[in-house]
VODRENZA-468278 format. One record per residue (C-alpha): residue in three letters; y, x, z. Coordinates in steps of 0.25 Angstrom, whole numbers, padded with zeros to 4 digits, always signed. Example, Ala and Ser with C-alpha at 12.3 -4.5 7.8 and 13.67 -1.06 7.14 Angstrom:
2
ala-0018+0049+0031ser-0004+0055+0029
//
This chain:
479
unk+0336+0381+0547unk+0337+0370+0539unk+0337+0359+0548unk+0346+0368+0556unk+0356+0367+0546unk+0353+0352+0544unk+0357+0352+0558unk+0370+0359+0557unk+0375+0352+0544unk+0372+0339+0550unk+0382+0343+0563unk+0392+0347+0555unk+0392+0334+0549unk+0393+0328+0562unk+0380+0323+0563unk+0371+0319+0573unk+0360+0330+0575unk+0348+0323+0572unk+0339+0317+0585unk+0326+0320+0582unk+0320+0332+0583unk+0306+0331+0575unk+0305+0335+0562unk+0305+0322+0554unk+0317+0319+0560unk+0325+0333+0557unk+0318+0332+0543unk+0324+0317+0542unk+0338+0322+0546unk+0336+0334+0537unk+0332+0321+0525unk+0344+0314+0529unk+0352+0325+0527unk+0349+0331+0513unk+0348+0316+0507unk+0361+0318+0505unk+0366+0303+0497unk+0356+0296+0507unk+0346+0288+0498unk+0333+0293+0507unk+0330+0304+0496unk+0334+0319+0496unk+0336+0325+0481unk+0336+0339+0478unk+0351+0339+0476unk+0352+0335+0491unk+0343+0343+0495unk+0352+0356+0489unk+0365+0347+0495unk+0360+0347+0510unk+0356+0359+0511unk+0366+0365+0503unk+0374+0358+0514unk+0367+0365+0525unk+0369+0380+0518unk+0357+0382+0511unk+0352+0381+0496unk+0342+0374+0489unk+0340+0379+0476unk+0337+0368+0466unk+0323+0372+0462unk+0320+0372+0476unk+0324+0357+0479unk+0317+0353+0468unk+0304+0359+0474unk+0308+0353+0486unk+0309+0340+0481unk+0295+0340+0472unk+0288+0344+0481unk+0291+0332+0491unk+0294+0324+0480unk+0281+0314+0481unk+0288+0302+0473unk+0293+0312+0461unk+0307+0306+0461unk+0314+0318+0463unk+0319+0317+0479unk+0313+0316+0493unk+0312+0303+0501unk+0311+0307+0515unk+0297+0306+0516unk+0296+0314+0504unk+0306+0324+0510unk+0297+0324+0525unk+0283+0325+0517unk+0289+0337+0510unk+0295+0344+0521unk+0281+0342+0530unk+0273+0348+0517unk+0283+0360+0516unk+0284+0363+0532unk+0268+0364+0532unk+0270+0374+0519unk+0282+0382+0526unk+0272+0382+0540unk+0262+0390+0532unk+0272+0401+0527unk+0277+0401+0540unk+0263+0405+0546unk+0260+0414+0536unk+0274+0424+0541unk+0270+0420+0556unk+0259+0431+0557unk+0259+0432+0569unk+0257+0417+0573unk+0269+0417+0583unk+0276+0406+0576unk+0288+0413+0571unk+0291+0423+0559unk+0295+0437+0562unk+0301+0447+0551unk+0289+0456+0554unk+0282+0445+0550unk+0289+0441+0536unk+0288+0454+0534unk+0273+0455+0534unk+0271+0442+0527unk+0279+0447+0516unk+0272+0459+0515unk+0260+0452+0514unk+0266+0443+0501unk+0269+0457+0495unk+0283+0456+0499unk+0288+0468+0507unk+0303+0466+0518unk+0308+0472+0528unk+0310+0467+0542unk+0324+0467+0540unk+0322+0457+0528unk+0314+0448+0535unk+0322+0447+0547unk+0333+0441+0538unk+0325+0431+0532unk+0321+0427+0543unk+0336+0425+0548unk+0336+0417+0539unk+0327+0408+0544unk+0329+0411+0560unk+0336+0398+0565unk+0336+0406+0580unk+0337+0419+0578unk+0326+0425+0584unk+0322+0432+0571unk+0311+0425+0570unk+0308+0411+0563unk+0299+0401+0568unk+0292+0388+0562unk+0304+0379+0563unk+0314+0390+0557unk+0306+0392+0547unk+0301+0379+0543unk+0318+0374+0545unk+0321+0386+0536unk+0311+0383+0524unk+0312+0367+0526unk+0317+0366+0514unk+0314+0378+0505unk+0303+0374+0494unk+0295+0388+0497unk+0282+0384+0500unk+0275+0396+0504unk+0277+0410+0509unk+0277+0416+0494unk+0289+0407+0490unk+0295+0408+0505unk+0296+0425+0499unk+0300+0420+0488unk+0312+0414+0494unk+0314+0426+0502unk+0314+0436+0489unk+0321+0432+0480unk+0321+0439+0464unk+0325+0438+0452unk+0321+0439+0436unk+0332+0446+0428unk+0331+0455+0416unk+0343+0463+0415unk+0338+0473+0406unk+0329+0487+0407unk+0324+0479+0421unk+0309+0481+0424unk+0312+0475+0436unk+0298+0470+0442unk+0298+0454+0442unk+0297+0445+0454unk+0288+0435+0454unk+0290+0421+0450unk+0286+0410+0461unk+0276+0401+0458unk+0286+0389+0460unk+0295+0397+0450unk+0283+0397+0438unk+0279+0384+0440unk+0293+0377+0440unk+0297+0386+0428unk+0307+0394+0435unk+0300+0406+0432unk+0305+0407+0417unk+0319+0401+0419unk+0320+0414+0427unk+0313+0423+0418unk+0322+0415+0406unk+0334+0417+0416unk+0332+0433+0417unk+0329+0435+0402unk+0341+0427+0397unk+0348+0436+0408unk+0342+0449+0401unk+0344+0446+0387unk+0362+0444+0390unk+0361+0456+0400unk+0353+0465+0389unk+0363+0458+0378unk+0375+0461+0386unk+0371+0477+0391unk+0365+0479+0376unk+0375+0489+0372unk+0373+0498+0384unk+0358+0495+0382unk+0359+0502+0368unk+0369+0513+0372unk+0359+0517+0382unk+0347+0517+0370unk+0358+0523+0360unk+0358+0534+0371unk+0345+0536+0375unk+0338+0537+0362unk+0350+0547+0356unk+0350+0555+0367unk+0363+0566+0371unk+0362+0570+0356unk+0370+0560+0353unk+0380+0562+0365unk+0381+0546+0365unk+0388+0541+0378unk+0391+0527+0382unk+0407+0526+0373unk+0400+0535+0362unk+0387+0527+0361unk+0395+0514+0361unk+0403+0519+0350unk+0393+0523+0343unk+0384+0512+0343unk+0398+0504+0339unk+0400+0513+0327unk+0386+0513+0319unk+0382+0496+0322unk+0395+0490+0329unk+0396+0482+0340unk+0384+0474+0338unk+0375+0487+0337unk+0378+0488+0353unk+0369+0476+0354unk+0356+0483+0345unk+0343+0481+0350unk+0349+0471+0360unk+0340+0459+0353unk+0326+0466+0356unk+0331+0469+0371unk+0333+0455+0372unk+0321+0450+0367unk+0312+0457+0374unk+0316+0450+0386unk+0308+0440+0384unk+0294+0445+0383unk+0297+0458+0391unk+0300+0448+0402unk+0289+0438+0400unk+0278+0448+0400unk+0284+0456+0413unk+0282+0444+0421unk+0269+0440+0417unk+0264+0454+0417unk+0270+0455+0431unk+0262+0443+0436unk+0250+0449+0429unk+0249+0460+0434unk+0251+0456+0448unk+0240+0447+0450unk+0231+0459+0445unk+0238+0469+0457unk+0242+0460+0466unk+0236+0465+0480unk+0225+0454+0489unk+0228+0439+0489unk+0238+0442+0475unk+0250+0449+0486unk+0259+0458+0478unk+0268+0467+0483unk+0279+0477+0481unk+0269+0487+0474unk+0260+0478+0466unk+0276+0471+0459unk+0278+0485+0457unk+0267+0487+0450unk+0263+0474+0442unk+0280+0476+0439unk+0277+0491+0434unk+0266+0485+0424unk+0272+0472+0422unk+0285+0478+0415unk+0275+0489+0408unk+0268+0475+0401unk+0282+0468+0397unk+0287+0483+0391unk+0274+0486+0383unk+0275+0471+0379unk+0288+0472+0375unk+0290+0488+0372unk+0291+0486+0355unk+0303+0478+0358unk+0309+0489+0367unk+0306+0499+0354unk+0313+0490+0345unk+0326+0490+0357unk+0328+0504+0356unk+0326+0506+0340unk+0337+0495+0338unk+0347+0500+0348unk+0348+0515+0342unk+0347+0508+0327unk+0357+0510+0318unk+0364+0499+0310unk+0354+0492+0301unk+0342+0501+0304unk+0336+0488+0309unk+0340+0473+0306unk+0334+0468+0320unk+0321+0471+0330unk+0311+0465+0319unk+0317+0476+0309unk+0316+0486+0319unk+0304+0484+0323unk+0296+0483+0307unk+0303+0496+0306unk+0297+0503+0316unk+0285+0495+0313unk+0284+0503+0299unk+0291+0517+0303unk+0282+0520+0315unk+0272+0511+0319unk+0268+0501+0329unk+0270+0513+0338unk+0285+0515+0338unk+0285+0501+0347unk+0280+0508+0360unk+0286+0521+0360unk+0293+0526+0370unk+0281+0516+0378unk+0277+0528+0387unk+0290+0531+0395unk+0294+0514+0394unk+0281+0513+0403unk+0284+0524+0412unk+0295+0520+0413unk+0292+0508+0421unk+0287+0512+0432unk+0299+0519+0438unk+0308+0508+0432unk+0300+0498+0441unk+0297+0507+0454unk+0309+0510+0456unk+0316+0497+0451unk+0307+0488+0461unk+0308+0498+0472unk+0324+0499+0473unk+0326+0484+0471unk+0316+0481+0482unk+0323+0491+0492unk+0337+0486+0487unk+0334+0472+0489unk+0327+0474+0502unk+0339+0482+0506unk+0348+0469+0503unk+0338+0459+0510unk+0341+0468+0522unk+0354+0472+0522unk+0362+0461+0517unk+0353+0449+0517unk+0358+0439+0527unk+0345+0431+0528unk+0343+0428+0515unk+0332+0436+0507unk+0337+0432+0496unk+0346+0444+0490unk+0352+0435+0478unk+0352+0438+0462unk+0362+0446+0463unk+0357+0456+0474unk+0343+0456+0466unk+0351+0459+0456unk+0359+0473+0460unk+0345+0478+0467unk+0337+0475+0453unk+0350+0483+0446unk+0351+0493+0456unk+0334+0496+0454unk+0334+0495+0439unk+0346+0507+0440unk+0335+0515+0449unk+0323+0512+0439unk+0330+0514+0427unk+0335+0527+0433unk+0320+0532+0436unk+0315+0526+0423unk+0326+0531+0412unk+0321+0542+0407unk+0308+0534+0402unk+0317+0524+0398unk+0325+0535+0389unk+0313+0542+0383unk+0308+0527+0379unk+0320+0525+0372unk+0321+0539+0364unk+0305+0535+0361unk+0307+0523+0355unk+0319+0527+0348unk+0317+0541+0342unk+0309+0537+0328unk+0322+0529+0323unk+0332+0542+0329unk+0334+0551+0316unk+0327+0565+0320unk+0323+0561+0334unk+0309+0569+0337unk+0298+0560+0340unk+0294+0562+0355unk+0285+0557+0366unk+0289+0554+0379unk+0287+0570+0385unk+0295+0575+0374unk+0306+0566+0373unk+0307+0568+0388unk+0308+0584+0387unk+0317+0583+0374unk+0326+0576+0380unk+0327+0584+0394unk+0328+0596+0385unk+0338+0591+0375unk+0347+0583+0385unk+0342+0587+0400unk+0337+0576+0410unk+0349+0568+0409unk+0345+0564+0395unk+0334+0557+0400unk+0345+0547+0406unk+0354+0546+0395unk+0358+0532+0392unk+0357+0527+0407unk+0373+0526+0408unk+0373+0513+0399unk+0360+0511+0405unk+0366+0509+0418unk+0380+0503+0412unk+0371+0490+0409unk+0366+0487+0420unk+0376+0481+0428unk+0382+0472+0416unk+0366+0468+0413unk+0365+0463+0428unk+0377+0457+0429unk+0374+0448+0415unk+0360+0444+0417unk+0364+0441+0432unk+0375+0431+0425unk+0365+0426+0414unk+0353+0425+0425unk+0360+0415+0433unk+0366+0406+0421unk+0353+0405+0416unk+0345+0400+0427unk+0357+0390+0431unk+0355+0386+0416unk+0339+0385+0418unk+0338+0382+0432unk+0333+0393+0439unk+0335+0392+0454unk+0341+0404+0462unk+0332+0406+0474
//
């Protein structure tokens, strides 16, 4: 495709087409071409000029990988020989990604066949979806892509095996926008050792911690609430009033400092339990599919929460604390401390584990099908859905999850609260449930979800914002 478009660029420059027709001289022209200021070297801002010329993109990230990786004098361009040496390495590296999809050994990639590979690297697509990323690579529309359109297509793509090939086909994202217990995607290896990894991770927390900030007074609403029940007969104008009243404006924003700093280490512990825990259940030859991400996510966000859980105790207390009760989360927590125990800092624990469960299933399962759904349905050739799309799926399934996982996440909420709520019975998880089905009836064990729901449209819509500034500002590329 590339040298396609090399092809058609140099024509609508009036060009001649270029005479020979072996591959050293298509790959001169093709060197002629992106050296852009002609000195007989091609640097990675002429690289992303050409072929930004001919319609496509190269990310920065990638050029540079291009360019180290021919780069045999270190001076930060490609000779021509340099720029040959490097294209001859990479077309052997792209012949064996191509036999490994060619399982049939006819010399040409079907979707039945993308599909199977795939399957067999633990990612699952339909047939539809594989037709279309093939599409993109079919130069003659037979719907299928033989060795010179896929070497043409990848000629200048740094991927260098099948993994990072899926990787550039299945796009993801790390983005905290609040409750998520979104499983994680994996970080490519290329990502880690280039840095990439936490400039993402650092990208997505900075994100969090303005989106919390920003949907803080709705966060607390929702616990004001939960934890006081229909007694109260506190809706969202009479809640905010309320909370107005007793501590002023700035009171809408209590407990908001804990929430934010537990980003941090609840992060940093999910994705290393996450990558823990699948080297121990990853399937033969270290594959790991749908099922096993489920299920090292599942225990990966039950680590990050027991890690972390003291801190969620400390949220709840400060949020339905009255003016000068506590002078901060270290005051907070020496009063527990001495009133109750070390044991106060993991009620509520039960229902927050089992919680999980539902949370994740259900999340993971309805953003798989939504994105699948959009990958087949509105993709035109690209199989990558865009920030944005990834995005309204993983907001869409979070709604879902938290809808299954709610009443767990109330009864948590009314646990950890009810030793600082003045004549609150103290109850476990079984009769906190049948107290409030009897008091309040089974919409009870929803109360609070309104503002719940209310946030998360402004918390997508900020950390989206903040996401993208930050990683302009630490230079993480957009695959």
């Amino acid at each position: 495709m590339l040298l396609r478009l090399l092809h058609e660029a140099r024509c609508a420059q009036g060009q001649e087409e270029a005479a020979a027709s072996d591959d050293s001289a298509k790959y001169a022209d093709l060197f002629s071409y992106l050296d852009r200021n002609k000195d007989g070297k091609v640097e990675i801002a002429e690289l992303q000029e050409g072929l930004r010329s001919m319609g496509m993109t190269l990310e920065k990230e990638a050029g540079e990988k291009i360019v180290r990786a021919g780069d045999t004098n270190k001076d930060g361009q490609l000779d021509f020989g340099e720029f040959m040496r490097y294209l001859e390495e990479h077309e052997k590296k792209m012949k064996i990604a191509f036999k490994s999809l060619d399982r049939n050994n006819d010399g040409k990639i079907e979707a039945s066949e993308v599909v199977s590979s795939l399957k067999g690297l633990g990612v699952k697509i339909s047939e539809d979806h594989a037709r279309k990323i093939l599409q993109s690579i079919d130069v003659d529309g037979t719907m299928s892509v033989d060795w010179n359109e896929w070497r043409n297509h990848f000629l200048l793509n740094p991927a260098e095996d099948i993994q990072e090939i899926v990787r550039y086909w299945k796009h993801s994202t790390v983005l905290d926008i609040g409750d998520s217990l979104t499983i994680p995607d994996e970080f490519s290896e290329e990502e880690k050792k280039s840095g990439q990894w936490w400039r993402q991770l650092l990208a997505g927390g900075v994100a969090g911690a303005v989106s919390r900030t920003g949907t803080a007074p709705l966060d607390r609403l929702k616990v004001m609430m939960q934890v006081h029940g229909s007694s109260s007969k506190m809706n969202i104008a009479s809640g905010f009033k309320q909370m107005v009243k007793e501590g002023g404006i700035r009171s809408l924003w209590r407990g908001n400092g804990v929430n934010v700093v537990k980003i941090a280490p609840e992060t940093a512990m999910k994705f290393w339990a996450y990558e823990q825990y699948k080297k121990l259940i990853a399937s033969e030859g270290g594959k790991v599919g749908t099922a096993e991400r489920f299920i090292a996510g599942s225990l990966a966000g039950a680590t990050a929460q027991t890690s972390i859980y003291p801190m969620e105790v400390l949220k709840t207390r400060l949020a339905v604390g009255k003016t000068g009760q506590y002078s901060g989360m270290f005051d907070c927590a020496k009063k527990i401390l001495k009133r109750e125990g070390v044991k106060a800092f993991y009620k509520g624990y039960i229902p927050n584990i089992l919680g999980i469960l539902p949370y994740a299933g259900i999340d993971l399962a309805v953003y798989e099908t939504l994105k699948n759904s959009w990958l087949q349905n509105y993709s035109s050739g690209s199989a990558n859905p865009g920030i944005l799309v990834l995005l309204a799926c993983g907001t869409i399934s979070s709604t879902c999850g938290q809808l299954a996982s709610y009443p767990l996440a109330l009864i948590r909420t009314r646990m950890q609260a009810q030793a600082s709520v003045e004549g609150a019975p103290q109850l476990n998880m079984v009769g906190l449930i049948k107290r409030i089905v009897e008091k309040e009836g089974f919409l009870g064990l929803y109360r609070g979800i309104a503002p719940n729901f209310m946030k998360v449209l402004p918390a997508v819509s900020i950390s989206y914002l903040v996401y993208e500034k930050m990683k302009l500002q630490l230079g993480v590329s957009s695959k």
